[in-house]
DRENDO-380431 format. One record per residue (C-alpha): x, y, z. Coordinates in pm, whole numbers, padded with zeros to 5 digits, always signed. Layout:
XYZ
...
This chain:
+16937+06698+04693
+16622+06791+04740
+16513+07194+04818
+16353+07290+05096
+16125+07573+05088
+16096+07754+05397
+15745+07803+05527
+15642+08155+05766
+15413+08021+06029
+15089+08254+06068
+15130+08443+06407
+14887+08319+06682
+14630+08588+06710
+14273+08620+06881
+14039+08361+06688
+13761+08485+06491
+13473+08445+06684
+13262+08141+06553
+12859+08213+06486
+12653+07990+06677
+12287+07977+06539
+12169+07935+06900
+12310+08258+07036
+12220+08409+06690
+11877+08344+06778
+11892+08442+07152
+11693+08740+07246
+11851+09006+07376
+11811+09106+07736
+11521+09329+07858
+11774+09543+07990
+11805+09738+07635
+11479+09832+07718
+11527+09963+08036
+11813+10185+07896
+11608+10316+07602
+11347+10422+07836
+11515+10508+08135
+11325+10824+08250
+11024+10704+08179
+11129+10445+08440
+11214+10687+08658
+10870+10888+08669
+10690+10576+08717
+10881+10440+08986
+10885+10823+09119
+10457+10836+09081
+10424+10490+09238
+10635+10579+09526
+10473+10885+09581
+10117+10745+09583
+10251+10430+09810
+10359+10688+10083
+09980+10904+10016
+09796+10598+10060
+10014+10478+10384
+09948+10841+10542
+09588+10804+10473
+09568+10431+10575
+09728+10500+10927
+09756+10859+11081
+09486+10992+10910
+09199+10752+10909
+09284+10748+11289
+09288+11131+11304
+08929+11219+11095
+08741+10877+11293
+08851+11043+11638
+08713+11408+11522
+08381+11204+11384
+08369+11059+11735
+08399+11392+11906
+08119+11545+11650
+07853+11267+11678
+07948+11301+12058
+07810+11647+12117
+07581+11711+11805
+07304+11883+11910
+07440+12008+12213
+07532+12334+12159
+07879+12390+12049
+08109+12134+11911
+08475+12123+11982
+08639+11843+11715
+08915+11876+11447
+08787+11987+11194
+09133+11989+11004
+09187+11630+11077
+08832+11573+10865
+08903+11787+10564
+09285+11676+10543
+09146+11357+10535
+08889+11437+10226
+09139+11580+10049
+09476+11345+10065
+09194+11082+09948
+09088+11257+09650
+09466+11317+09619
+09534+10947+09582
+09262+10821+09419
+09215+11032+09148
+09605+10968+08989
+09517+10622+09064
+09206+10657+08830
+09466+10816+08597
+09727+10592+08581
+09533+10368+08305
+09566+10646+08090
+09880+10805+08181
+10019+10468+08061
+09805+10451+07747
+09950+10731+07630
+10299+10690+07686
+10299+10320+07522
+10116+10507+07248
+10348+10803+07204
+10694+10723+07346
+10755+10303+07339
+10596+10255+07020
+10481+10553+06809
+10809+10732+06829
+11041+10464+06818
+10826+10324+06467
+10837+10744+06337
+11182+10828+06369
+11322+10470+06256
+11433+10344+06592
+11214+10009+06547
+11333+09915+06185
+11724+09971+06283
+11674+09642+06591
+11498+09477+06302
+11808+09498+06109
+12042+09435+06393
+11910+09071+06464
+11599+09163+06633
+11301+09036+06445
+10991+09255+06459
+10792+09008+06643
+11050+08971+06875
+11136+09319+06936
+10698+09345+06954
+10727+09095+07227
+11004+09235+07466
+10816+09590+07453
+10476+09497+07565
+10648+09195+07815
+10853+09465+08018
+10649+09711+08083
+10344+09474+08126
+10534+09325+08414
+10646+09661+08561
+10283+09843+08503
+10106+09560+08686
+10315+09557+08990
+10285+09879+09052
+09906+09931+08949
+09851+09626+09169
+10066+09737+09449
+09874+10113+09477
+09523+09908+09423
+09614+09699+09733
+09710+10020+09945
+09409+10201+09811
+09182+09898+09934
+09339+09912+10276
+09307+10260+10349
+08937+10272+10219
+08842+10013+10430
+09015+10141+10743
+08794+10423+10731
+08479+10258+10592
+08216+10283+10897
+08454+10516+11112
+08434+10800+10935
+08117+10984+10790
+08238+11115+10506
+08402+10847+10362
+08301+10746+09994
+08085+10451+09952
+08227+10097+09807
+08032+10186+09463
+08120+10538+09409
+08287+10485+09037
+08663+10630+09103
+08671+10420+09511
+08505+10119+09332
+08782+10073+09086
+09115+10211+09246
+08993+09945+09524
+09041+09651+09257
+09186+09490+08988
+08981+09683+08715
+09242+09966+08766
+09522+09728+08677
+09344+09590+08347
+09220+09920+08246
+09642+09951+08297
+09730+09681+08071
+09479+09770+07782
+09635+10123+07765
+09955+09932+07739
+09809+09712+07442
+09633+10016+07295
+09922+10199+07282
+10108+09913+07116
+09862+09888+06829
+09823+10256+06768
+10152+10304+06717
+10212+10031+06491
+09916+10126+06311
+09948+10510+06324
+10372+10536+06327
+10355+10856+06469
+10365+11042+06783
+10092+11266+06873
+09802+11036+06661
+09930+10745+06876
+09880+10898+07155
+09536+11010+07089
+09394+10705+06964
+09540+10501+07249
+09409+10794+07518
+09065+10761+07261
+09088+10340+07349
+09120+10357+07719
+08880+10627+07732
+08624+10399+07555
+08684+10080+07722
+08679+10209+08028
+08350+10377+07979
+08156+10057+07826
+08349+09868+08120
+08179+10083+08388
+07825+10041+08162
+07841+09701+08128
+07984+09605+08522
+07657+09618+08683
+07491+09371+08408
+07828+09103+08465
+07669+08932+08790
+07269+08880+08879
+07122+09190+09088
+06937+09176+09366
+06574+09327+09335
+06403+09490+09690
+06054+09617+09675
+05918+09897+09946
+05578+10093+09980
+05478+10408+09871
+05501+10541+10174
+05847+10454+10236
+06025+10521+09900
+06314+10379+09781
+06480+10169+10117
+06814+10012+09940
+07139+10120+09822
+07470+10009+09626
+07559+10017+09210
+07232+10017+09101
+07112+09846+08766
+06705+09996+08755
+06457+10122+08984
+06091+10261+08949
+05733+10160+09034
+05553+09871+09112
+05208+09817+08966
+04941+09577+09160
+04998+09343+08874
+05363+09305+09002
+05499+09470+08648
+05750+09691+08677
+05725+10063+08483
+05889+10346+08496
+05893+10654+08758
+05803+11013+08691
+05974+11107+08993
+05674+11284+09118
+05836+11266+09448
+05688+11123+09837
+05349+11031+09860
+05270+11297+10101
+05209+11539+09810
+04868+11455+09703
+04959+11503+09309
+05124+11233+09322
+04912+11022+09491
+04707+11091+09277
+04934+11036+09009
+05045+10722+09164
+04659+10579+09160
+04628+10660+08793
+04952+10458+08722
+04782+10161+08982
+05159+10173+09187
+05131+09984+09508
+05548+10041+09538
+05859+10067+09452
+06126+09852+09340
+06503+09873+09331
+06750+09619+09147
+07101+09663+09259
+07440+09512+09398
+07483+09472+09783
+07826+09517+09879
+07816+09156+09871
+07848+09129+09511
+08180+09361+09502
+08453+09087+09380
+08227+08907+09143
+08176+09224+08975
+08502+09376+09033
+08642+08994+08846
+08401+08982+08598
+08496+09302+08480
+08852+09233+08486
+08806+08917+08308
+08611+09133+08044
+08894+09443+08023
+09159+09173+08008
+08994+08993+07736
+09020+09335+07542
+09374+09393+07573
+09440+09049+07483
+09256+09079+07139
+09407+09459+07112
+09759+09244+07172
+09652+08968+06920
+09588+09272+06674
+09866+09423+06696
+10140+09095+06620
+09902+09019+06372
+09969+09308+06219
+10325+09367+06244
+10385+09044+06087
+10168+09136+05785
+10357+09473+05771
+10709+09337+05810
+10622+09094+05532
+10442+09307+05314
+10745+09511+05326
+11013+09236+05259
+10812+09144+04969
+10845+09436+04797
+11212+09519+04912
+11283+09214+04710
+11027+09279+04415
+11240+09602+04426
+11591+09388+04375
+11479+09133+04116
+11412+09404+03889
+11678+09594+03946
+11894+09292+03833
């Protein structure tokens, strides 16, 4: 007779959750992100929204308000006493510098928060190297923090640009005052420069931080960057696209206007040299002056308004061609960083073995 050995059977319990390579390798979803920086969610979506309504007050009730009181000033100038709003003018000066000026800021508003907050904190108090040990490789985790906010900084750059374009142009010609289409701060919140200029702060931010790892220096280097690119951006805009070159007499002085590239005198020779800004030729110094230098005119090389998108996406092409190398930069080096790093964490273990 043979024994039988009874056998316990294992209770059923929850399975051990198998590891699939494929999920392994998922990334996670942006909405990490959006936690982790949640407030500085909220004060963009909070600035955007309050320029958006700015710009819609200035686009309709105001730009209808100040052209009406221009209509009633030309209407009796000269004439003895004026009665216009006068209220309805300077409300209208002022909610645009209101708008526009923020809007110029924005660039660098976001420059320095990618700089300070999204990277250069994150890298200086260890935030960064925890994901990277969690599953979430650096050029992953470099990837999902420039990707976000790229997509959220461009719609609303791009949406206040828009608004900013219609309400300049519902006032352009009704209203005396207004600024002209190449006055630096209306020439760029009216286009996309204002949204590149956005995304290289981003992108400067990104690679000060990772090269920096620390707060405040990120933030001034990546303020430093936009600062810079902006300002050989507005230098080299006017030299992007072919200018258009008007001549007038003496007499007449200088008859043509828009984002100028050079102006002075022209010699009977047809060479161009430079002005001394003697002033009209009324004032017979510089007539004088002006038969010494054998100036029959003057010339002015410039951009009609004609020329305002293929400057405005030149110059974009050109700002976005920056961020993308600043971007380039700064996987480049994270990889060399993270590597340089593993190498010597396992240097470290071989000879401790």
């Amino acid at each position: 007779m043979t024994a039988h050995t009874p056998t316990r059977e294992t209770p059923a319990g929850p399975a051990a959750p198998a590891t699939d390579p494929a999920v392994a390798a998922r990334p996670p979803h942006p909405r990490w992100l959006l936690r982790l920086h949640g407030p500085a969610l909220y004060v963009w979506a909070a600035l955007v929204a309050v320029l958006a309504l700015g710009l819609l007050w200035l686009w309709g009730p105001l730009t209808d308000a100040a052209a009406d009181a221009w209509r009633q000033y030309n209407a009796c100038a000269g004439n003895g006493p004026c009665t216009y709003d006068q209220d309805a003018i300077v409300t209208y000066k002022s909610v645009y510098n209101y708008v526009t000026l923020p809007l110029s800021a924005l660039p660098f508003l976001v420059g320095a928060w990618s700089g300070a907050a999204l990277f250069g904190r994150e890298l200086e108090h260890g935030t960064a190297q925890l994901a990277w040990t969690q599953g979430l490789s650096p050029t992953r985790w470099l990837a999902t923090k420039l990707a976000v906010p790229a997509l959220l900084v461009t719609a609303g750059t791009g949406l206040l640009v828009t608004l900013h374009r219609l309400a300049w142009s519902a006032g352009d010609g009704r209203i005396d005052t207004a600024k002209t289409w190449y006055d630096d701060p209306t020439l760029h919140a009216n286009g996309p420069t204002t949204v590149a200029f956005a995304l290289t702060g981003l992108a400067a931010g990104a690679l000060a931080g990772l090269l920096l790892r620390r707060t405040l220096p990120a933030l001034l280097l990546a303020l430093g960057a936009v600062a810079a690119v902006r300002f050989f951006a507005v230098l080299a805009m006017p030299h992007l696209w072919p200018g258009v070159t008007r001549v007038s007499p003496l007499a007449d002085g200088y008859r043509s206007s828009g984002l100028g590239i050079d102006s002075g005198l022209v010699t009977s020779t047809g060479a161009h040299i430079a002005d001394p800004g003697c002033g009209p030729t009324v004032v017979p110094e510089c007539r004088t002056l002006y038969d010494k230098l054998d100036a029959t005119g003057f010339y002015n090389t410039f951009h009609p308004e004609s020329h305002y998108w293929p400057l405005q996406l030149t110059t974009t092409a050109l700002v976005l061609a920056v961020a993308a190398a600043l971007t380039v930069a700064s996987f480049a080096l994270i990889r060399r960083t993270t590597a340089t790093t593993a190498a010597s964490h396992a240097a470290a273990r071989e000879s401790a073995v």
